[in-house]
C-alpha distance (Angstrom), angle and dihedral (degrees) to the residues before:
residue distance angle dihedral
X1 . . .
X2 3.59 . .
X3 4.25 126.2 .
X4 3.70 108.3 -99.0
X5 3.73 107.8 -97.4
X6 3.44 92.9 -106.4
X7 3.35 103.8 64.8
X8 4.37 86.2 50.0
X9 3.69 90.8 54.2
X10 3.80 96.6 92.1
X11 3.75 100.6 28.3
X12 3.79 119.1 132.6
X13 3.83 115.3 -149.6
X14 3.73 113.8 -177.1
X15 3.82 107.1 -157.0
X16 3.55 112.7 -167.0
X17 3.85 104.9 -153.5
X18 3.51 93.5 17.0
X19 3.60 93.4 147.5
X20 3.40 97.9 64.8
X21 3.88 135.0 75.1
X22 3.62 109.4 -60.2
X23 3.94 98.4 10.2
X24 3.98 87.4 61.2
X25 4.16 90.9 50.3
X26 4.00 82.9 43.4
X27 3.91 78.2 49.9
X28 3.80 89.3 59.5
X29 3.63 107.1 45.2
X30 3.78 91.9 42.6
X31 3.79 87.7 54.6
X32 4.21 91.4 44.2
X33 4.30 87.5 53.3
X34 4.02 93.7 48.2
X35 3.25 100.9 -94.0
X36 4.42 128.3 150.2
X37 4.02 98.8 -137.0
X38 3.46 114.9 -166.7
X39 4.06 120.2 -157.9
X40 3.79 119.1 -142.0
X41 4.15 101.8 -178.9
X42 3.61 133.9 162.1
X43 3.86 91.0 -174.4
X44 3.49 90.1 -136.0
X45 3.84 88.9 140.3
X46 3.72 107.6 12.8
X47 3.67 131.5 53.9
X48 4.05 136.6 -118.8
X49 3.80 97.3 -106.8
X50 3.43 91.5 69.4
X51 3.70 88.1 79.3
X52 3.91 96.0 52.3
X53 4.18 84.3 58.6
X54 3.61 102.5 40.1
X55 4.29 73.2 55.1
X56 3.78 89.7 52.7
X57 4.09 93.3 42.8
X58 3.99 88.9 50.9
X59 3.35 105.5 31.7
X60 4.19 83.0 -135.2
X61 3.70 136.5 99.1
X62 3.29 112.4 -97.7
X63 4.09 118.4 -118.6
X64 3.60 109.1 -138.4
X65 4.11 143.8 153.6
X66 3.79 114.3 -158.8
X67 3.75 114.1 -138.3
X68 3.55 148.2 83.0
X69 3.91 121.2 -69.2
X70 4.00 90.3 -141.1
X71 3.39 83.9 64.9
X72 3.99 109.3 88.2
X73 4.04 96.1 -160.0
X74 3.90 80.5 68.5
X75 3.36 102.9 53.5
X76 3.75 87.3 41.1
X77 4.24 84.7 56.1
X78 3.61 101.1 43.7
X79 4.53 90.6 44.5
X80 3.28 98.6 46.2
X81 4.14 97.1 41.4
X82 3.72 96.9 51.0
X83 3.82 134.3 28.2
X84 3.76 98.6 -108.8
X85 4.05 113.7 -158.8
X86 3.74 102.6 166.3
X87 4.05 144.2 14.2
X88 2.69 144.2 -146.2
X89 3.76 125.4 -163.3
X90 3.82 119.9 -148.0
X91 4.23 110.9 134.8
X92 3.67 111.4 100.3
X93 3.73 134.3 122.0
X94 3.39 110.1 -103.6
X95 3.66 123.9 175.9
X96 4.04 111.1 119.7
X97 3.67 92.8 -147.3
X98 3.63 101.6 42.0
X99 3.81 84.4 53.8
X100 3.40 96.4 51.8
X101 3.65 92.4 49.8
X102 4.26 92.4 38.6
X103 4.12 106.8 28.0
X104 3.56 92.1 152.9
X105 3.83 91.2 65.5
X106 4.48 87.5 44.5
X107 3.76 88.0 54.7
X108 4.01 95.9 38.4
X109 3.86 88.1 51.1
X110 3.19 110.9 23.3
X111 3.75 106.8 44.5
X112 3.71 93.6 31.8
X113 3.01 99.5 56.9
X114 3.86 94.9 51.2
X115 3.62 91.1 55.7
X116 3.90 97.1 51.0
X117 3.63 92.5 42.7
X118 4.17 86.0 52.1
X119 4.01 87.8 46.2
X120 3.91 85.5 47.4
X121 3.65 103.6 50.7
X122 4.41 92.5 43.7
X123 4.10 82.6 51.8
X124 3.83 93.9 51.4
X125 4.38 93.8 33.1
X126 3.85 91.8 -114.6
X127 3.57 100.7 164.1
X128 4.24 108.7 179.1
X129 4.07 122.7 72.5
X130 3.29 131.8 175.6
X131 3.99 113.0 -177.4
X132 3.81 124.9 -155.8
X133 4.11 93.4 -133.7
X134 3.76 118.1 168.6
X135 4.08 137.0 -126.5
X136 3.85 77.0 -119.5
X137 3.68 93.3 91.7
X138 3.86 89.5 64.2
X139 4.05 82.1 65.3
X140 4.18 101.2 -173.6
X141 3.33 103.0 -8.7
X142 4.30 116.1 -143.6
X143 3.87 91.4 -144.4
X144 3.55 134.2 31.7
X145 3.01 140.1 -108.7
X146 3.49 99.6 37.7
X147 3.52 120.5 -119.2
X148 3.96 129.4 -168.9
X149 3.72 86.6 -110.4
X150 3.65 92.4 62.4
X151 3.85 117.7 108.2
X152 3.29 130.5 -91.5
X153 3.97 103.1 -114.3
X154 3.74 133.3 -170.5
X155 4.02 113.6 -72.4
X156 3.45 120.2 -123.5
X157 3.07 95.6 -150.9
X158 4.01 146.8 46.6
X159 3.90 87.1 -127.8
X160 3.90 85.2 52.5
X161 3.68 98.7 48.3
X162 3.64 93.1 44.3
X163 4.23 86.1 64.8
X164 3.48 87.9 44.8
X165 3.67 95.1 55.3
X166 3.81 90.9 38.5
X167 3.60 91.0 61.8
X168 3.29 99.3 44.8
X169 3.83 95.5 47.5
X170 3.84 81.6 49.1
X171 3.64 101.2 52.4
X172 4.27 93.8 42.5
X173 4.20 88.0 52.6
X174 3.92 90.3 54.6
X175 3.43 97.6 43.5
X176 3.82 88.7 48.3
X177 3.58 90.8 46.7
X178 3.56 135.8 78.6
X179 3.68 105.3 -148.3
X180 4.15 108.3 30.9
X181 3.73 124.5 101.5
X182 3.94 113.9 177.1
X183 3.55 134.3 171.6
X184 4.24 118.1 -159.6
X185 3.95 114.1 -152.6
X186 3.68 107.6 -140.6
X187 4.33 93.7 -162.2
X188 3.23 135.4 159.6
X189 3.91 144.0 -143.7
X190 3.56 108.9 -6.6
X191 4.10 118.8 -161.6
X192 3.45 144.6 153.0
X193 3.77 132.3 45.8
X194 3.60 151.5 -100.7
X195 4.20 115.3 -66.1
X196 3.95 83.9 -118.5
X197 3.53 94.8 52.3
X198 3.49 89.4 -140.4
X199 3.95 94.4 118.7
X200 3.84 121.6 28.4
X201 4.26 133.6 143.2
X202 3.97 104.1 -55.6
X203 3.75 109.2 166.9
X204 3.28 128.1 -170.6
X205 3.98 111.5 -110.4
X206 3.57 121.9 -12.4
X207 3.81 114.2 -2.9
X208 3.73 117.7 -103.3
X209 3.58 97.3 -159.1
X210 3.71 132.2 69.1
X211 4.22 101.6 -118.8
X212 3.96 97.1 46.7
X213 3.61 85.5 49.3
X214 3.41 93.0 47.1
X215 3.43 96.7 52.6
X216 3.87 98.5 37.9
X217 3.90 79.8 61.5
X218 3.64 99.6 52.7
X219 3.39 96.5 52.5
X220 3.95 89.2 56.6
X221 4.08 93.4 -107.9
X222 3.94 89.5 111.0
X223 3.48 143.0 31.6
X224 3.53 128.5 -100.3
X225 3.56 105.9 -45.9
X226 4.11 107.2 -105.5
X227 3.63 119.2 -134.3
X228 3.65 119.3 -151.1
X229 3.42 118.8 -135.6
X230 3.88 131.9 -11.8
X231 3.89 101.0 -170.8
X232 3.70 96.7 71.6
X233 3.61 112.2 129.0
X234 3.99 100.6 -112.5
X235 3.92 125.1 96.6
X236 3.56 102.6 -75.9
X237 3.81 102.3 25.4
X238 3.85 97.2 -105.4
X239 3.63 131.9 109.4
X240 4.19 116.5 -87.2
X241 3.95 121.5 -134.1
X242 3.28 146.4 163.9
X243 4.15 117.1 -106.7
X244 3.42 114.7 -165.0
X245 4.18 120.0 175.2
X246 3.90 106.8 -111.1
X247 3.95 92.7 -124.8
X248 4.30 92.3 61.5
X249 4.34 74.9 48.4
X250 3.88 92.9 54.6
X251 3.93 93.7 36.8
X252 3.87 81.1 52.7
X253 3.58 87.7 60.8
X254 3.47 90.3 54.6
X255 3.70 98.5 52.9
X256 4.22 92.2 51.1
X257 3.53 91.8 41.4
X258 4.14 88.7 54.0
X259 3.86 85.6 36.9
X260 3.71 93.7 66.2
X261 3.58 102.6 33.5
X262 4.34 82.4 66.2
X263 3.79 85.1 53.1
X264 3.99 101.2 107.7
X265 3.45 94.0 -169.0
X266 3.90 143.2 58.0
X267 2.92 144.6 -104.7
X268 3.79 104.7 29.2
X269 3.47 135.9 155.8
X270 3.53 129.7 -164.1
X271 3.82 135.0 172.0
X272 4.16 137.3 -169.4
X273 3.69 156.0 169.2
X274 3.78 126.8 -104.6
X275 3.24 115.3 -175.9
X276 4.14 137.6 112.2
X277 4.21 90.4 -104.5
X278 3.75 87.8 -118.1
X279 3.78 134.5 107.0
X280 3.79 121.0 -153.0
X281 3.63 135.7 -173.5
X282 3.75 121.6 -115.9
X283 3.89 82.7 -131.7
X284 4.08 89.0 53.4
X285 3.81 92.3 36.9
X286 4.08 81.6 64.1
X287 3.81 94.3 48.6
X288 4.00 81.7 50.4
X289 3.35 97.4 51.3
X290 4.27 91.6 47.2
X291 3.95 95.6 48.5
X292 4.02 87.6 50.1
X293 3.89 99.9 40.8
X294 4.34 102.4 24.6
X295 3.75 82.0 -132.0
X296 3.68 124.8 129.4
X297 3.85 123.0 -129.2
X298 3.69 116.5 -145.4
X299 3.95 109.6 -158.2
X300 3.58 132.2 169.6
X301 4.27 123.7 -157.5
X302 3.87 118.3 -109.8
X303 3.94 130.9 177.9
X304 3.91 115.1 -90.2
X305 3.74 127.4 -78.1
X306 3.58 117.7 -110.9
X307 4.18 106.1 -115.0
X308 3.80 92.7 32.4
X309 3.36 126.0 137.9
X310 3.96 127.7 -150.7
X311 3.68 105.8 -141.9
X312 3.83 133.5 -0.7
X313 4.18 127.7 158.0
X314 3.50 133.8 159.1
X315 3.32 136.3 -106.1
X316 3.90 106.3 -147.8
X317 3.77 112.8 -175.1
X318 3.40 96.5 108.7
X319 3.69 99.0 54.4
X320 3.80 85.3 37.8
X321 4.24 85.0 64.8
X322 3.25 114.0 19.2
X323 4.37 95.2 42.9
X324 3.97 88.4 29.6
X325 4.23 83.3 -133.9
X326 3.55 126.3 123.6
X327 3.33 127.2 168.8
X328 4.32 122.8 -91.4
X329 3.62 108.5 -175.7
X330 3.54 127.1 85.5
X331 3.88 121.7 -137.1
X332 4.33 90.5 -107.4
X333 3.14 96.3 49.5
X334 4.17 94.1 51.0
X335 3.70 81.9 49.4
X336 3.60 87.7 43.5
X337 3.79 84.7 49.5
X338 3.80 91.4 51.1
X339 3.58 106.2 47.6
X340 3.97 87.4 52.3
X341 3.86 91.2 53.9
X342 4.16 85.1 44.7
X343 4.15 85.9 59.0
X344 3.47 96.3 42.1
X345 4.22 86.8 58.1
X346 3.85 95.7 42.4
């Protein structure tokens, strides 16, 4: 069950990142439960108009400092100007390729930025995180579906590693302190867009992810769309993962955020699942995408990616019971959801 809207009305929610793809959804439904979200963005991989929509979707100006979170005069500016009571922890680089071929950069910004932001929040007495972690840190799982029980393993990738180290950091400065309470959000592949198609994935270069890409090609921006890999050992050849539509993500967000609040006592840490508890093909993720949008997907076969995986999904009971959330939307209608937000950019 939700707080009563009264007690959300004054609420301040730094989201670090918030102006990109999932923080600016997360943006949304914090807004739509009466919620104050703040935005701390150093556009490094999203773009200014966002702000003008999330405007439009809200119908409210849009708090936000522009900077970079490894910067401490930012923190400083964003603590001491509002009363902060939760986070939530989106900015990261996050491209699996770009951190295998720059890890130096991952670690720099990625890790460091965790730690400052921890140091930041125990200076000012924020008590409430909420960490954007990855199913990365599960690396190649044994058995499937993943469960939070399953181990640990071996990234495979910088990006990977860096949400494994995050977390752990995370978890050892709660325990070790006497005020923090932070939950991370192990999720999966998010996709699609918002109904309004105001706000959808827009990266910055050449997609990293399969549906941008996919979409980007359709509508004749791209080439073919390149498929990585047909020799994995799954039913079609391609890699398996776990789609999930980036609303259930931000309403997710919602759930751990209201999860810890009800937590009377500190430190606690907590950590979960999001996904849709399906796997799917890249090859069936384009026979998705066709029955929902009548468009045809031209794709042509490349050699793997170093760092990728062959199949991961999520288990989600625990999420489903202990953050009463489950996921809605079904994987055509987040591609559905995408390929409108792709036309509404064109």
């Amino acid at each position: 069950m939700w707080l009563h809207q009264g007690e959300l009305a004054y609420m301040n929610i730094l989201i670090t990142g918030g102006a990109g793809f999932i923080g600016s959804h997360t943006y949304v439904a914090l807004s739509e439960h009466g919620y104050t979200p703040i935005i701390v963005d150093n556009f490094a991989n999203s773009r200014d108009s966002v702000i003008g929509q999330l405007v439009d979707i809200t119908g409210s100006a849009v708090e936000i400092i522009r900077g970079d979170i490894n910067d401490p005069t930012v923190l400083d500016q964003v603590f001491s100007t509002y009363a902060i009571e939760g986070v939530i922890h989106f900015a990261a680089a996050k491209a699996v390729g770009e951190s295998v071929e720059n890890p130096l950069k991952y670690y720099r910004n990625n890790v460091g930025a965790t730690i400052l932001l921890l140091e930041k929040m125990q200076e000012y007495g924020i008590q409430n995180l909420v960490f954007s972690s990855s199913c990365t840190v599960y690396g190649q799982p044994d058995t499937l579906p993943v469960t939070e029980n399953s181990p640990v393993m071996k990234a495979l990738s910088p990006y990977g590693n860096t949400k494994q180290i995050c977390e752990e950091i995370i978890e050892e400065s709660t325990r070790a302190s006497q005020q923090l309470k932070s939950v991370s959000l192990r999720y999966f592949n998010p996709i699609g867009a918002h109904k309004s198609a105001k706000i959808g994935e827009l990266p910055l270069g050449p997609p990293a992810n399969l549906v941008p890409f996919l979409t980007q090609s359709v509508a004749g921006l791209r080439g073919p769309l390149q498929i990585w890999g047909t020799d994995y050992p799954t039913s079609d050849g391609t890699a398996i993962r776990d789609y999930i539509h980036v609303c259930d993500l931000a309403e997710a967000h919602l759930k751990a955020l209201e999860y810890l609040i009800k937590q009377e006592k500190s430190p606690f840490y907590d950590y979960f699942n999001i996904g849709s508890g399906e796997g799917s093909s890249v090859l069936q993720v384009i026979q998705a995408f066709e029955k929902a949008t009548g468009k045809k997907v031209n794709y042509e076969i490349r050699e793997r990616r170093t760092g990728d995986i062959t199949s991961v999904y999520a288990s989600t009971d625990k999420s489903n019971k202990t953050l009463d959330w489950k996921a809605k939307r079904s994987l055509e209608e987040s591609l559905k959801d995408a390929w409108a937000w792709q036309e509404a950019i064109l």
